[in-house]
N, C-alpha and C positions, 0 to 999 in steps of 0.2 A: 767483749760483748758483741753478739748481732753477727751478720755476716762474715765468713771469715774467706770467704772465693773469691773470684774476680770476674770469673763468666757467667755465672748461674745461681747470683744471690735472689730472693725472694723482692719481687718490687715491694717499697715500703720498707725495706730492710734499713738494719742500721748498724754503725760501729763503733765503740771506743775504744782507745787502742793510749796506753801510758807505756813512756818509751824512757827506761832508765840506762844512761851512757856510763855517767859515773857522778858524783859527788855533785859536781857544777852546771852538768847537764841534762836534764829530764825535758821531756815532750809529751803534751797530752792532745791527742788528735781526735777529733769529733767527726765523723762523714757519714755522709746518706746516702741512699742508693734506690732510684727508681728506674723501671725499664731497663735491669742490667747497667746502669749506669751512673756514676756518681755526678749526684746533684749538687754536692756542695759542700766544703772542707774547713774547717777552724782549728785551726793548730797555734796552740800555745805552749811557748819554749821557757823553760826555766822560769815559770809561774813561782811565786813566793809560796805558794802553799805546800811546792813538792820541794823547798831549799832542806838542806843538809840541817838546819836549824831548827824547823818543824817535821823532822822526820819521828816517826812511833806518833803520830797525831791521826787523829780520825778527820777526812774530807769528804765533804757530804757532793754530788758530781748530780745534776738533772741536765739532761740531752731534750731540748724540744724543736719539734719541727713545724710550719706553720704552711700547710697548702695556702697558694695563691688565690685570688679572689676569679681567674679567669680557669677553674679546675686544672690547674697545674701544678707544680714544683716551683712556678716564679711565686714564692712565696720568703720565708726566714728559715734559719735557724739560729738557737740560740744555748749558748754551754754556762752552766749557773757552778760554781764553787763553793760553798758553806751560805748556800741561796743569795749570794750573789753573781750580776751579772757578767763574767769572764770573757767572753769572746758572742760574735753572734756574725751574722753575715747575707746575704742574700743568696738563693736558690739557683741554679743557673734552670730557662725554661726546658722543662721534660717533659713529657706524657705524664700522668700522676694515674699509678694505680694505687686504690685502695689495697693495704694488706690485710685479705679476710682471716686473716689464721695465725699465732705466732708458730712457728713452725718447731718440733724437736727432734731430739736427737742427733743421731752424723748429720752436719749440713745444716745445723737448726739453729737456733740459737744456745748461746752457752755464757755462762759468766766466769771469768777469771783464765780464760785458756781462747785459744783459735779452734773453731768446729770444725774440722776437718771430713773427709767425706767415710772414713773410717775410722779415726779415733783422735783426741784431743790433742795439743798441740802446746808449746809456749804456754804452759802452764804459771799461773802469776805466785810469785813467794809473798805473801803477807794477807789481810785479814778485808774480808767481806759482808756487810753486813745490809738487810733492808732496802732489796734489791726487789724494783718494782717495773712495772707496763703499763700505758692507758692508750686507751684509743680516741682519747682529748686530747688538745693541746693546754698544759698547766701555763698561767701566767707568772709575773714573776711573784706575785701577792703570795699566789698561793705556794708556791718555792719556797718562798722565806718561811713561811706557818710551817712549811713540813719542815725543814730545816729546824725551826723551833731553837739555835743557838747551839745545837749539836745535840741536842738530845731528841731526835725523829719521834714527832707524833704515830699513834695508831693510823692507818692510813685508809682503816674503814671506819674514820668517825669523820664526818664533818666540820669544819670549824666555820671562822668569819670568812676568810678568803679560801678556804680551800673548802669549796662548794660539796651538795650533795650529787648537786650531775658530775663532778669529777668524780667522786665515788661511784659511781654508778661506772662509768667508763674504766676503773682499774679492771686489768686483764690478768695480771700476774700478779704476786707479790710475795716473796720469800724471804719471810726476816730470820733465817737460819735461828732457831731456838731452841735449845732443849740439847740431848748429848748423844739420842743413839742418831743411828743413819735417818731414819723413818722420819723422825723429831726435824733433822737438818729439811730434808726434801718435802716437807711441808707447805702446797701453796695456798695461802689464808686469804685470797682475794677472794674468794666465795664461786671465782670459777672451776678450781678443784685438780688444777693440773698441775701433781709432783713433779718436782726437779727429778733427774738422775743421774748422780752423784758418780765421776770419776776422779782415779790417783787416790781416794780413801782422804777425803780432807776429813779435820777435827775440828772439833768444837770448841771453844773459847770462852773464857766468862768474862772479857772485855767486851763492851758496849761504847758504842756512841756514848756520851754524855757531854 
């Protein structure tokens, strides 16, 4: 997900990056990136959710970032698991630019692969599902509500803790549904901007639940 460079990511950018070795080893890395620069890293090794025990399991994954109260990057960040809280950290001080734009295409943002400056990369084997963006920071209340126990609420409805100014703030939202291409690159946030779909993935009639 998010930036896939090292010189000329977009400020506000961001990464997640699950690093499968073998059987006993897996790594799931969270980092941010403002002013070209990363602000701050959570890596979790051989987490119990990615053991050889819970594999073919659906894990629900929220990445939030929390600007600083002096407009900086000395703020948090925080990696949530099946809406709970997994790792978090503090921000190291950056410049904090706001990202006006989620960016696409080569260079842009991508899910399931590295965006390369001409074509995708490290393409991920296995299954994606209700893949979202806000330009809020979600707390952990509202995590858990969308979480919902693994069955992911609609994420333009409101509930108790997962507010209507959160909705208001989703930017993207791609719950991959339906079976042709068109159906897949669907974004239901109500801001209207389709995925574009590389390598030809398929469609699945497994769901969270």
């Amino acid at each position: 997900f998010g930036h896939s460079d090292t010189g000329n990511a977009l400020a506000g950018s961001f990464e997640l990056r699950f690093l499968y070795l073998n059987s006993t080893t897996q790594a799931l890395v969270a980092e941010g990136k403002a002013s070209n620069f990363s602000f701050g890293q959570i890596f979790l090794i051989n987490n119990a959710k990615f053991a050889t025990a819970n594999s073919n399991n659906w894990v629900h994954v929220a990445y939030v970032v929390t600007k600083g109260v002096d407009n900086s990057t000395a703020g948090g960040h925080f990696l949530y698991l099946d809406g709970s809280l997994a790792g978090s950290g503090a921000t190291r001080t950056k410049e904090f630019h706001e990202a006006t734009e989620v960016s696409s295409g080569h260079d842009g943002l991508a899910f399931g692969a590295d965006m390369g400056a001409s074509s995708a990369t490290n393409n991920m084997t296995g299954q994606i599902d209700e893949c979202a963006i806000w330009n809020t920071a979600l707390d952990a209340n509202a995590i858990n509500e969308i979480y919902n126990s693994g069955a992911p609420n609609d994420l333009n409805v409101a509930g108790t803790n997962y507010t209507q100014s959160m909705v208001n703030g989703l930017q993207r939202y791609y719950r991959f549904e339906g079976s042709s291409q068109s159906d897949l690159e669907t974004d239901h946030s109500g801001v209207g901007v389709n995925a574009s779909l590389e390598g030809d993935p398929t469609a699945s009639s497994e769901t969270p639940s």
